[in-house]
C-alpha positions as a Python dict, from the first residue, in 0.01 Angstrom:
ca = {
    (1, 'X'): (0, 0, 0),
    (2, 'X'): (-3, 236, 255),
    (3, 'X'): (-250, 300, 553),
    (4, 'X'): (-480, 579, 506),
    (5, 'X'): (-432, 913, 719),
    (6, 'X'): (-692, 1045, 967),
    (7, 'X'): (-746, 1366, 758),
    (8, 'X'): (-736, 1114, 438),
    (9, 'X'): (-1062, 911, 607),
    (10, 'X'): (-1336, 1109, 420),
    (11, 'X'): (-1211, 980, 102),
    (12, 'X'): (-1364, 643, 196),
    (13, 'X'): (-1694, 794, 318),
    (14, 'X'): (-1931, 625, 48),
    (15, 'X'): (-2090, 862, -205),
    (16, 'X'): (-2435, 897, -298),
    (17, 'X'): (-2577, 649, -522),
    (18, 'X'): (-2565, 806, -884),
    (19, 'X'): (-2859, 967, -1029),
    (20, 'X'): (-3118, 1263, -843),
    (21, 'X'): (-3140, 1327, -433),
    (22, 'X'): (-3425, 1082, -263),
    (23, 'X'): (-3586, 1034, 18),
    (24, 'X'): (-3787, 739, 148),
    (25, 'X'): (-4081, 697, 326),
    (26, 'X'): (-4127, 328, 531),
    (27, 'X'): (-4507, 351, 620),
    (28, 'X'): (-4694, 94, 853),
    (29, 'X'): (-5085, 51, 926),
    (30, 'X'): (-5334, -189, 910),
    (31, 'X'): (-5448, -310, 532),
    (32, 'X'): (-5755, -83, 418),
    (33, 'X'): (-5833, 54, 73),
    (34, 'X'): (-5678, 368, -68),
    (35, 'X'): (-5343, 400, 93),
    (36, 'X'): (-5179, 359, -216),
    (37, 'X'): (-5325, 612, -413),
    (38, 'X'): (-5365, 859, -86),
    (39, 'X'): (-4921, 834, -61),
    (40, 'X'): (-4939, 885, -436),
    (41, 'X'): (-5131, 1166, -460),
    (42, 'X'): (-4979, 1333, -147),
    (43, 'X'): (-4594, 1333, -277),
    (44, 'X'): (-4701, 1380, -687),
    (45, 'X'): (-4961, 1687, -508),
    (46, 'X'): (-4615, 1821, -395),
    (47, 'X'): (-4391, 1786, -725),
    (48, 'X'): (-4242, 1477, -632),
    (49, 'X'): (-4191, 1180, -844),
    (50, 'X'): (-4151, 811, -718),
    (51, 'X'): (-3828, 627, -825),
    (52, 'X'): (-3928, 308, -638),
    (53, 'X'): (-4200, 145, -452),
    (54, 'X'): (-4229, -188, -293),
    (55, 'X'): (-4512, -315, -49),
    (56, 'X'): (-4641, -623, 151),
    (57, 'X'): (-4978, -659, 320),
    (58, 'X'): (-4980, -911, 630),
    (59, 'X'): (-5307, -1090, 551),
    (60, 'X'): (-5283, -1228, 900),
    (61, 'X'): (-5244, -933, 1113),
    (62, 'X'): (-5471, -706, 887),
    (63, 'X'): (-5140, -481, 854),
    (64, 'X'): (-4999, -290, 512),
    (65, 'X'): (-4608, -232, 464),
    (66, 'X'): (-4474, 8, 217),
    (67, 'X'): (-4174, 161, 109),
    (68, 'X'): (-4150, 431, -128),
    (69, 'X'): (-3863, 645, -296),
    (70, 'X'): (-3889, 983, -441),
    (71, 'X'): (-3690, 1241, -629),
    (72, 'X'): (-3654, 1533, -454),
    (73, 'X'): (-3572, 1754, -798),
    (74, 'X'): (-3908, 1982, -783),
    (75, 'X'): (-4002, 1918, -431),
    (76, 'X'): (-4165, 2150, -299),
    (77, 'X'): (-4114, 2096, 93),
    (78, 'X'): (-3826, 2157, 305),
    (79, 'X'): (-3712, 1821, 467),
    (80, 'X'): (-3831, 1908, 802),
    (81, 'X'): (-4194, 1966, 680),
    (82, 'X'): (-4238, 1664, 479),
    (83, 'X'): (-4350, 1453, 798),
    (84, 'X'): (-4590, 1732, 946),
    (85, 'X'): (-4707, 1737, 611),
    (86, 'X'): (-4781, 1391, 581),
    (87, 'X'): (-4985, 1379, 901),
    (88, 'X'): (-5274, 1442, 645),
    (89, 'X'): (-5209, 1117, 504),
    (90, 'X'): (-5113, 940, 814),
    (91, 'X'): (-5368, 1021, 1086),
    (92, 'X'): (-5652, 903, 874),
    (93, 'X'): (-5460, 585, 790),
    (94, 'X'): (-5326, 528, 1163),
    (95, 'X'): (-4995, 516, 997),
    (96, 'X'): (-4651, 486, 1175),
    (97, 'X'): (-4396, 689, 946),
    (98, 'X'): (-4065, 703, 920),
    (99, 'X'): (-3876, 938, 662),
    (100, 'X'): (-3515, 873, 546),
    (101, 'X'): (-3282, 994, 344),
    (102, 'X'): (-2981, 748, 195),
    (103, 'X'): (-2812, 1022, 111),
    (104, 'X'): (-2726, 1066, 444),
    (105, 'X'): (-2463, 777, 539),
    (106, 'X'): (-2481, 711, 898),
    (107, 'X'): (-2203, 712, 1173),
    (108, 'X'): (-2123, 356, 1245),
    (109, 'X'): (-1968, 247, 1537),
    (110, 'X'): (-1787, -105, 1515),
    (111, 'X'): (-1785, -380, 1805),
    (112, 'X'): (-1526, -616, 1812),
    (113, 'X'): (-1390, -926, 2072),
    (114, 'X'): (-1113, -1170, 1958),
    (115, 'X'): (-1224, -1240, 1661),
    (116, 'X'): (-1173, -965, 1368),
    (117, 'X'): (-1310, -1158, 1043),
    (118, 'X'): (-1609, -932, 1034),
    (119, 'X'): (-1437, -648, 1120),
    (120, 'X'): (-1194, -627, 846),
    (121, 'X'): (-1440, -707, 581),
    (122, 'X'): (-1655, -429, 718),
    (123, 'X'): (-1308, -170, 705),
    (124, 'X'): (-1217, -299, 334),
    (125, 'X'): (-1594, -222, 198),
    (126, 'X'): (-1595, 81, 378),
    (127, 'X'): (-1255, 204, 193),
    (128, 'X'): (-1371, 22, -160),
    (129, 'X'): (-1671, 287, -157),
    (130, 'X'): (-1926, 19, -53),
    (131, 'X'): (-2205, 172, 109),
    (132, 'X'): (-2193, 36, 498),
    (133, 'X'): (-2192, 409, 658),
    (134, 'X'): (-1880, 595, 729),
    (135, 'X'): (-1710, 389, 1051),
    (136, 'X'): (-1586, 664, 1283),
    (137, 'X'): (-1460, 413, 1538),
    (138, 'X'): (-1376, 92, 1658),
    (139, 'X'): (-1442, -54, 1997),
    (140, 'X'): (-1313, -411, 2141),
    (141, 'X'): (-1257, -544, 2492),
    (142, 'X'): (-918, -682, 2387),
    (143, 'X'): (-672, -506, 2248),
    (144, 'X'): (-589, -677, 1930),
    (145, 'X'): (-728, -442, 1683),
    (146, 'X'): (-471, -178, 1660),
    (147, 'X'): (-309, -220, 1386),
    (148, 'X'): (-593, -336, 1174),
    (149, 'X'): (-746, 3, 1228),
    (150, 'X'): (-429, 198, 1212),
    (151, 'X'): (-418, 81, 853),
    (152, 'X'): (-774, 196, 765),
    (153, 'X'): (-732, 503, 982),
    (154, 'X'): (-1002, 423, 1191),
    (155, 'X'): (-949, 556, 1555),
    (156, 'X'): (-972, 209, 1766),
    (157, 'X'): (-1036, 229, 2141),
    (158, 'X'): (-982, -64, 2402),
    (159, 'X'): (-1267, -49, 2656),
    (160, 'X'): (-1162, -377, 2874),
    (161, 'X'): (-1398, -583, 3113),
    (162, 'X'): (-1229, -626, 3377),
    (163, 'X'): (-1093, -299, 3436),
    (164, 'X'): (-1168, -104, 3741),
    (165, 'X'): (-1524, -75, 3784),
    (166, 'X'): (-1567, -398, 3594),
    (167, 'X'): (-1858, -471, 3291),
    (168, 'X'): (-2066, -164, 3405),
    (169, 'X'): (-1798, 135, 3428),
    (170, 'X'): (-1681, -31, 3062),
    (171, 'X'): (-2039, 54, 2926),
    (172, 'X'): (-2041, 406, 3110),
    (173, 'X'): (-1727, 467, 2864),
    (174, 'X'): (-1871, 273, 2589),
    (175, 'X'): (-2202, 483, 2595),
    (176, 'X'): (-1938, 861, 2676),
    (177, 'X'): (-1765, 707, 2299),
    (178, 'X'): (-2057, 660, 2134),
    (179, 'X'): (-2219, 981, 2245),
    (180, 'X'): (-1906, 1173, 2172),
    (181, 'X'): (-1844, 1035, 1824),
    (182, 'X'): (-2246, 1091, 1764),
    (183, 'X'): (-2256, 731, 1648),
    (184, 'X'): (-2643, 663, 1500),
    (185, 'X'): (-2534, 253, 1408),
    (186, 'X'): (-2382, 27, 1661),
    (187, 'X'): (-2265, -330, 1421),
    (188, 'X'): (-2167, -603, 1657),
    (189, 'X'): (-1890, -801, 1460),
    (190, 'X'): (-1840, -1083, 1697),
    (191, 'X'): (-1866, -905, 2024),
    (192, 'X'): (-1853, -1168, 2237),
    (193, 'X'): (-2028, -970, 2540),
    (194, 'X'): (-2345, -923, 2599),
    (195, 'X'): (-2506, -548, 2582),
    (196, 'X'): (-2688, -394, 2928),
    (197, 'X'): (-3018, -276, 2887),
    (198, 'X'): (-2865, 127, 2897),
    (199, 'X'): (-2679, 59, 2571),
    (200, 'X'): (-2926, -124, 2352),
    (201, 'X'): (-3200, 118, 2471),
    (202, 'X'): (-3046, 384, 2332),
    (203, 'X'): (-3031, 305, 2003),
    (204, 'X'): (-3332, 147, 1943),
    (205, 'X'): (-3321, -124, 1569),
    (206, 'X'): (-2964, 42, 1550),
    (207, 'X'): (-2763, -217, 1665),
    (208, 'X'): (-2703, -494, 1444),
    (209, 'X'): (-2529, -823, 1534),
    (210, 'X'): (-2439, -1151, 1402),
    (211, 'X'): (-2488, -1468, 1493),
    (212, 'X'): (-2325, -1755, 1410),
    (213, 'X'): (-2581, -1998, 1351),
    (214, 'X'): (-2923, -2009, 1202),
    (215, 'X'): (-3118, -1883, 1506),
    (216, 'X'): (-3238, -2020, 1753),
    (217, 'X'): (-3005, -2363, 1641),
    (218, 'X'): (-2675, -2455, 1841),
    (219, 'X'): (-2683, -2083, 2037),
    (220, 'X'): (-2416, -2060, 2290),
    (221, 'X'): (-2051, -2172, 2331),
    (222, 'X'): (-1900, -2385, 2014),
    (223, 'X'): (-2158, -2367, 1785),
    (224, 'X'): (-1925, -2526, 1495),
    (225, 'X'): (-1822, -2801, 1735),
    (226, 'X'): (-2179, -2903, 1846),
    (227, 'X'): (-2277, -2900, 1475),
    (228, 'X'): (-2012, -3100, 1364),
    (229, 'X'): (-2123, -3363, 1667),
    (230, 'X'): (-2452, -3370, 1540),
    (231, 'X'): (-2367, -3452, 1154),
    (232, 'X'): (-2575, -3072, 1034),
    (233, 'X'): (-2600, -3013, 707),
    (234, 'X'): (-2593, -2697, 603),
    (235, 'X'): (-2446, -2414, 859),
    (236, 'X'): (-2575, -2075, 883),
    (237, 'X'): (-2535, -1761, 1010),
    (238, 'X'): (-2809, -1454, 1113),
    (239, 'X'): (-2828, -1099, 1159),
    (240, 'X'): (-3031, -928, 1354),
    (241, 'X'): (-3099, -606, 1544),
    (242, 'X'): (-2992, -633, 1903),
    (243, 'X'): (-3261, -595, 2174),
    (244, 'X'): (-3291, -660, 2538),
    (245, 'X'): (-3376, -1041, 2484),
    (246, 'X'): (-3056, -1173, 2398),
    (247, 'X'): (-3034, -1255, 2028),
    (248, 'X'): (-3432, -1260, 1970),
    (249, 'X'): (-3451, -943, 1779),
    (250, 'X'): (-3583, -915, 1456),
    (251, 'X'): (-3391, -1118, 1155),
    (252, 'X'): (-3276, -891, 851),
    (253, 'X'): (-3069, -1154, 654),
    (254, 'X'): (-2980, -1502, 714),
    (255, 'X'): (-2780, -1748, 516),
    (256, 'X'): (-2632, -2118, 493),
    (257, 'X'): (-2336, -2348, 299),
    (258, 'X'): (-2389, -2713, 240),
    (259, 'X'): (-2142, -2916, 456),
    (260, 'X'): (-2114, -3310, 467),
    (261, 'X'): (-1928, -3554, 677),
    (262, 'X'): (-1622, -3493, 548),
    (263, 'X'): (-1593, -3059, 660),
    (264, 'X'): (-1392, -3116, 1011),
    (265, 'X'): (-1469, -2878, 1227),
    (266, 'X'): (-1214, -2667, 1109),
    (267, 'X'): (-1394, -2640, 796),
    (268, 'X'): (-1672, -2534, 969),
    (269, 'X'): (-1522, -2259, 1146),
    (270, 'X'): (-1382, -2136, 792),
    (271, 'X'): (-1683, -2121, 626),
    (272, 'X'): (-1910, -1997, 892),
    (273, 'X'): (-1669, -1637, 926),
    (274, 'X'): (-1751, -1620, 533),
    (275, 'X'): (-2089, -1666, 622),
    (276, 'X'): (-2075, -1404, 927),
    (277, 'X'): (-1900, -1160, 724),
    (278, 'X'): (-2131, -1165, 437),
    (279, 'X'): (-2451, -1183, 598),
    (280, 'X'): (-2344, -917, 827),
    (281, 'X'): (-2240, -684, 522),
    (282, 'X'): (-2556, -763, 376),
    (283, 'X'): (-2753, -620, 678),
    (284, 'X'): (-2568, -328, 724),
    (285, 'X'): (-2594, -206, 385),
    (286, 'X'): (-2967, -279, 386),
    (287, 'X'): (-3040, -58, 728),
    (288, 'X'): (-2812, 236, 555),
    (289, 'X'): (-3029, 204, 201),
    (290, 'X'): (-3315, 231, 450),
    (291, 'X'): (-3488, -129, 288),
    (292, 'X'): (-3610, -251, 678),
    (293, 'X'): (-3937, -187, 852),
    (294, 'X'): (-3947, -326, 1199),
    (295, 'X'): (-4251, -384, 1315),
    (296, 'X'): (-4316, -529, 1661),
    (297, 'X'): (-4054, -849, 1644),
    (298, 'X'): (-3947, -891, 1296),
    (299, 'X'): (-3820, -713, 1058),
    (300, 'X'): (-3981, -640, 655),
    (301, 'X'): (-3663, -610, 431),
    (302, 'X'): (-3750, -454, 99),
    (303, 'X'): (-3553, -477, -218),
}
């Protein structure tokens, strides 16, 4: 098998699912009657008809989620109207909106320290036609990645540390990269440093890390080894989108693996990067099918 060429590197950009164009519409506001019929009337007013449609209504906060997918075939509005459109729906409803369409697989930008588990099982789906967006680069403060990313023909750039200028001249270039490479998803596979304010306000629930424990348990150095020390049971691993809290933004998938006495820490380790890799696979394909709502501090995964 031989590594991919730049100009091959489109070949691996994920098609479409199969079947008609979509888009979807993630809608928030607080619970009252009629917004069901008032979205269904607006896009079947219009020619549209709904391929999917899931909701939730927060009987504690008062608040209505929705998601809802429709064919495009017979449309009648340009893309860029459908939102000004909607307002007639929306104001009445106090609705925050958000149109997307998964069609449109989004530039990913990976993160990477030491440890490249995550990373390659990111690369691989990306080139098996799994839909994780098309990754346009990859970006580590070591420089152990080459190779890796030579083979998928992913351009890989080491931004260290403790160069001159130190942490905050590395995130000038960081932000320059991302900018320049019009990244619109930042995935944190193991990047062992922690993001400045500047980065993680600019993309805004489009940064998505992975944590290596079921937060808030065992955060911090050695997770695996505490764990072990205190006999756990099951392991875990979360991801989340990145915000300025460190690791308190809103959950999108978590998981866990029975352990007992006899996993040595080693085993831990082991089957906590087949947790990290999957959950974090898991997330990203969600945010690129467009299945999450955030709203306020968590996050409403549909589907």
């Amino acid at each position: 098998m031989t590594a991919p060429s730049p100009s091959e590197r489109s070949a691996f950009v994920p098609a479409p699912p199969p079947g008609r164009r979509t888009a979807v519409l993630l809608l928030t506001c607080p619970d009252a009657r009629g917004i069901v019929a008032a979205v269904a009337a607006f896009l079947s007013g219009h020619g549209a008809n709904i391929v999917d449609v899931e909701q939730h209504t927060d009987a504690d906060e008062g608040l209505f989620f929705q998601r809802v997918e429709f064919a495009l075939d017979g449309f009648d509005l340009a893309d860029d109207d459908v939102l000004p459109a909607f307002r007639e729906v929306s104001e009445p409803f106090a609705m925050e909106v958000e149109l997307r369409f998964p069609e449109r697989v989004p530039r990913v930008a990976v993160l990477v320290s030491g440890q490249d588990h995550c990373l390659l099982d990111l690369l691989s789906r990306a080139r098996t036609g799994e839909r994780v967006g098309d990754v346009v680069v990859v970006v580590s403060n070591h420089p152990d990645h080459q190779a890796s990313c030579d083979f998928f023909g992913v351009p890989f750039h080491h931004l260290p540390v403790d160069g001159p200028g130190g942490k905050p001249a590395q995130e000038q270039a960081l932000v320059a990269l991302l900018e320049r490479e019009r990244v619109e998803l930042v995935v944190l596979a193991r990047y062992m440093q922690v993001l400045g304010p500047d980065v993680v306000g600019r993309y805004p629930h489009r940064i998505l890390n992975i944590h290596h424990s079921l937060l808030p348990a065992f955060v911090g150095a050695k997770p695996y080894h505490r764990a072990h020390a205190r006999g756990v049971k099951v392991i875990g691993a979360t991801a989340h989108y990145a915000t300025v809290e460190l690791d308190q933004g809103p959950i999108l998938v978590q998981d866990v693996a029975a352990v007992t006495h006899r996993d040595s820490v080693e085993d831990l380790v082991a089957r906590g990067r087949d947790l990290e890799a999957l959950v974090l696979a898991r997330a990203v394909k969600l945010h690129v099918a467009a299945k999450v709502l955030v709203h306020g501090g968590r996050a409403v995964v549909f589907g």
